[in-house]
N, C-alpha and C positions, 0 to 999 in steps of 0.2 A: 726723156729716154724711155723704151718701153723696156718693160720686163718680159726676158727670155724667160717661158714658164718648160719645165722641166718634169717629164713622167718619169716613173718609179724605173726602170728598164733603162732611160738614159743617164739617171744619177750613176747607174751602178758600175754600168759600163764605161759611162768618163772617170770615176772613181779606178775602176782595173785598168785602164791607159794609162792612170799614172801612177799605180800602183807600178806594172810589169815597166812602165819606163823609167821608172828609179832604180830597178832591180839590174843585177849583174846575171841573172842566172833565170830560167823561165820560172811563173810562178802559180800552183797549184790554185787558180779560180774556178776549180769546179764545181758543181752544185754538191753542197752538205760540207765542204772544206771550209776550216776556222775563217782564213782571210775574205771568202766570200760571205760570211757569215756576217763578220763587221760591214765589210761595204755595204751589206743588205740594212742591216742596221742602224748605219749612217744616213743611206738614203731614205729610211724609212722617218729620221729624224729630220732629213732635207726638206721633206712634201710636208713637212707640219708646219716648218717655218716659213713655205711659201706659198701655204695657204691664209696665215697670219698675216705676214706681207700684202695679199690679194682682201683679206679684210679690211686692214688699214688704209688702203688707198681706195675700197669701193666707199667706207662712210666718210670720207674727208673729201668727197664730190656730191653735187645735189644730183647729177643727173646718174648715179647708180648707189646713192642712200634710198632704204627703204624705210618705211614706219618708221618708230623712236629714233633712229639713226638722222630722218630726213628733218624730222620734228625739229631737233637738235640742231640741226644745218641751220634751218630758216630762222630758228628764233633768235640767232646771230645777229638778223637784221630786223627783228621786228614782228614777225611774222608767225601766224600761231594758225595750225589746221580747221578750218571750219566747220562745225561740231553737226551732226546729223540735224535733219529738220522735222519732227513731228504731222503726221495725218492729220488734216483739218476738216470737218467740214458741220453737218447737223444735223441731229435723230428728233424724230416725234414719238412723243411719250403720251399713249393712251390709255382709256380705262373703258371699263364695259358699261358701269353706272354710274351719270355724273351727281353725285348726290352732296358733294359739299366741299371745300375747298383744299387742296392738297398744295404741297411744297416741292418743288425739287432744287435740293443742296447745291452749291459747288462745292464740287469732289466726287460727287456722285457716281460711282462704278459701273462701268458696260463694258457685254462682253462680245465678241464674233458667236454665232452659235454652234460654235465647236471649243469655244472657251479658252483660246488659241490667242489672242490679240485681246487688249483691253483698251479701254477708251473712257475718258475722265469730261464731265459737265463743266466747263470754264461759264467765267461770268463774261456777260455783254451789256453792260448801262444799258443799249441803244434798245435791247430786247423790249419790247412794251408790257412782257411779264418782270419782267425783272425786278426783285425787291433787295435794296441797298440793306434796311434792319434787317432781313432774313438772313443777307447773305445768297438766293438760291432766287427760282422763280416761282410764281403763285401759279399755279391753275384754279380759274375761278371754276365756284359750283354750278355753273350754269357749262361748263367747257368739255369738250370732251377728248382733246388732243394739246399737245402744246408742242412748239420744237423749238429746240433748243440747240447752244451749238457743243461740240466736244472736239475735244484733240485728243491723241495715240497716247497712250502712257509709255510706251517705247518708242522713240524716234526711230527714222528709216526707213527706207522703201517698203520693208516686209508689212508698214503701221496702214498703207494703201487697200484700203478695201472695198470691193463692188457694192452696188445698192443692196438693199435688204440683209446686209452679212450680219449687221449687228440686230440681234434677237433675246438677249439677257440681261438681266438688270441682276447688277453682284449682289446688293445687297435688299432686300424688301424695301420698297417707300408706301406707305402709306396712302390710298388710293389712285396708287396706276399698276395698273396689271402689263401693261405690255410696253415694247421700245422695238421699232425698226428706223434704217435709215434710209430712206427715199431714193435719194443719192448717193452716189461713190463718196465715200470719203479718201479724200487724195493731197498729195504737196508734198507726201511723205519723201524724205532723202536720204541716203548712206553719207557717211562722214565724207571728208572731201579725197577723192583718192589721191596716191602716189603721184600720178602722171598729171591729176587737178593741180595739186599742191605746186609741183612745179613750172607746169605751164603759168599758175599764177605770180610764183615767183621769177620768173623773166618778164613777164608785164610790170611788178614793182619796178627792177632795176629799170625796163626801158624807159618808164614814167617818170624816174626822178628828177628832178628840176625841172619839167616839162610839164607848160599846160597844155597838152594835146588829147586826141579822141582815145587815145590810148590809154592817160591816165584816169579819165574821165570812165573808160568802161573796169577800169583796175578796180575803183573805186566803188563800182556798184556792187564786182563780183566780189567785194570783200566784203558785202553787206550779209550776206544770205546765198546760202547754195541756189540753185535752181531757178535764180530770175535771168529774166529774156528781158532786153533793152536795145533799143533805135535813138539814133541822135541826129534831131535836124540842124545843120548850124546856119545862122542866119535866118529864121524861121521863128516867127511866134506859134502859139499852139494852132490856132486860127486858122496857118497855113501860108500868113503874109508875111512879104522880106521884111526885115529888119536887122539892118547889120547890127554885129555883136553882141546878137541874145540867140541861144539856141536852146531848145526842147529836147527833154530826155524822156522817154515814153517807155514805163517799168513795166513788168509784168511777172508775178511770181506762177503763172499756171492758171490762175481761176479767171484770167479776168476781169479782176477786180480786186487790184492788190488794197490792201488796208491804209488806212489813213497814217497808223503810227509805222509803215513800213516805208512809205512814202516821204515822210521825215524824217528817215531816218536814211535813206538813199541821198535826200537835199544835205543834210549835214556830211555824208560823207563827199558829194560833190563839189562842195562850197569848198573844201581842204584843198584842193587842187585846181579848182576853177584858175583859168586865164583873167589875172587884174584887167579892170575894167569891165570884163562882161556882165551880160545878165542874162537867169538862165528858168527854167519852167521845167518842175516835175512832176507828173502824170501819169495815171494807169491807161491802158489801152482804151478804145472804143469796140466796142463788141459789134461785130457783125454776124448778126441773126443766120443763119444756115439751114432752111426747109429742105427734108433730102427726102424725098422718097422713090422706090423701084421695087419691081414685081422677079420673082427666083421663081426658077423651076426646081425640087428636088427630086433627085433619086430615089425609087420605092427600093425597101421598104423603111427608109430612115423619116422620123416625124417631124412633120414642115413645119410644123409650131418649133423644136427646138434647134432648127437651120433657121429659124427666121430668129430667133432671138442671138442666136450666133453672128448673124447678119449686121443685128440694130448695135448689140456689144462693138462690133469690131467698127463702125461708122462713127458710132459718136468716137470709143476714144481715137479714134486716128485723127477725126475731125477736133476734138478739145485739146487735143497737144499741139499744135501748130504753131507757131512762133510768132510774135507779133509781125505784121508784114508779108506773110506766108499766102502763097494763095491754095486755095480748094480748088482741084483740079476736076471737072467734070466726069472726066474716063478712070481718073482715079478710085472712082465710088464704084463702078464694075468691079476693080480690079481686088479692091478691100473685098465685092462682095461673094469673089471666086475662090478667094483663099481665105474664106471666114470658116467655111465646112468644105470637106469633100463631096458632100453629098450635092452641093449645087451646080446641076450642069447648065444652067442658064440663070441669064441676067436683062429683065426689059423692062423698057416705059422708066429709064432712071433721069429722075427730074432734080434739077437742083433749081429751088426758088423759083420755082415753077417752070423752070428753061432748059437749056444744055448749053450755058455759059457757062465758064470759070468765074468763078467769085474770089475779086482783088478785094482784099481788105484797106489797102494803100498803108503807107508807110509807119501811120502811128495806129493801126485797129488792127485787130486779132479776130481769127473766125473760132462761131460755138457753135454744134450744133445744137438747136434749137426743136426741131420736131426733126423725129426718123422713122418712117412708114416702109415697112416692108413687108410685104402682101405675097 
């Protein structure tokens, strides 16, 4: 049954109907008289309790709980919001005189150079500077750069940052004078929203006792925010039939999801795999992207910083792409018309040397690669 919701004006008024219809004699509701006074009153007492009312019934639903309220709902059954995801990527740490061997720590502090965003030196074995007794990496005295990788010391999209952002080193190390980052540091994510949350929670219920593709993708996106995943069924990685083994092809953004992310998607697929099967998980194949095209600008705006607005706005359109996704030919115009105002022309745009669409096919992801814009 729905609830009839009630404004302050119709409390008062159904209140004096049945006030003046109990009555023998007509009865003084006019504004500033005592009995209207109560009914004002009373109503005023009405709208609190049925906004209380409209509380109760909005957190005891997942599809109008919000925040703490929806948190609350889900954990009912299991289920906990997935927590923001940290900027990834890697800065080179220079020095002006290579004259003897320097360290750098994990823990190590960087800043954006507006000192705005900070970013922490994690360890990598695989690093070939890497020293396990240091803790940190070596820069030999014969070196004159080293790069190294770091994540956001704040999770979240805002920890996303364009090449060159990072320019500060927090605290002095001992012979390296400078740090910038080549490349964007990126992968950054916001906590899982409202509308995530629950879209994720109808994929739980629909997946329950069910080995299907459904549960299979429930499963990934409870791994980690922001991955992209394709499932061949019937399909080795190879490309060849093979009934009851299918390929799930991950992809966190870069391309090249990590080894420990990767087994950690197989564990969560194996909890609800289909008895019997057998199944193959893998990051994307990268398909390379050579884009280049020639702008005209509008004087007096400088064609140097329409062209770099150009190259920004190609690669990331081109590096968010989906696994499976294809690069549209006409599209690279269209990025390169609404990159500046100032561009009123767009020519000679080549994609890998042609003016074909580039299909990545089912299990590869397109990167741009080189971006020439003349």
């Amino acid at each position: 049954m729905q609830l009839q919701l009630q404004t302050f004006s119709s409390l008062v008024s159904v209140g004096a109907a049945a006030v003046q219809g109990s009555a023998r004699q007509l009865i003084d509701l006019t504004v500033g008289s005592t009995l209207r006074a109560v009914l004002e009153a009373s109503a005023s007492v009405g709208l609190w309790m049925q906004w209380l009312i409209l509380q109760v019934l909005q957190m005891t639903r997942a599809a109008t709980s919000a925040g703490a309220d929806l948190d609350s709902w889900v954990a009912d059954f299991g289920l906990v919001r997935l927590p923001p995801v940290a900027a990834t990527g890697t800065v080179t740490l220079s020095r002006f005189t290579a004259l003897s061997t320097a360290l750098v720590p994990v823990g190590t502090e960087l800043r954006t150079g507006d000192a705005s965003q900070s970013f922490t030196v994690v360890a990598d074995p695989s690093n070939s500077a890497w020293s396990a007794p240091q803790n940190g990496y070596t820069m030999g005295e014969t070196l004159a750069t080293l790069t190294v990788p770091v994540v956001a010391t704040v999770a979240g999209s805002a920890s996303n940052v364009q090449a060159g952002a990072i320019s500060l080193i927090a605290v002095a190390l001992p012979g390296i004078d400078a740090v910038v980052n080549t490349s964007a540091v990126q992968g950054g994510v916001n906590a899982e929203s409202d509308q995530a949350l629950r879209g994720r929670f109808q994929d739980f219920i629909n997946s329950r006792s069910r080995a299907t593709p459904v549960a299979i993708g429930y499963a990934v996106a409870s791994v980690q925010q922001g991955l992209q995943y394709t499932l061949a069924e019937n399909r080795m990685p190879d490309g060849t039939s093979w009934p009851g083994f299918f390929t799930l092809t991950v992809d966190d953004g870069s391309g090249a999801p990590s080894a420990t992310l990767l087994a950690t998607v197989t564990a969560a697929v194996e909890a609800v795999r289909p008895v019997g099967s057998i199944f193959s998980v893998r990051g994307p194949a990268v398909v390379q992207a050579q884009i280049s095209l020639a702008v005209d600008v509008a004087a007096p705006t400088s064609g140097s910083a329409v062209r770099q607005a150009v190259t920004a706005a190609l690669v990331r359109y081109t590096n968010s792409l989906p696994i499976g996704a294809r690069l549209a030919w006409s599209r690279l115009m269209q990025l390169a018309y609404a990159a500046h105002p100032a561009v009123i022309n767009v020519r000679t745009v080549s994609l890998n040397g042609g003016e074909s669409d580039l299909d990545p096919g089912v299990a590869a992801v397109v990167k741009a690669s080189s971006v020439t814009v003349s």
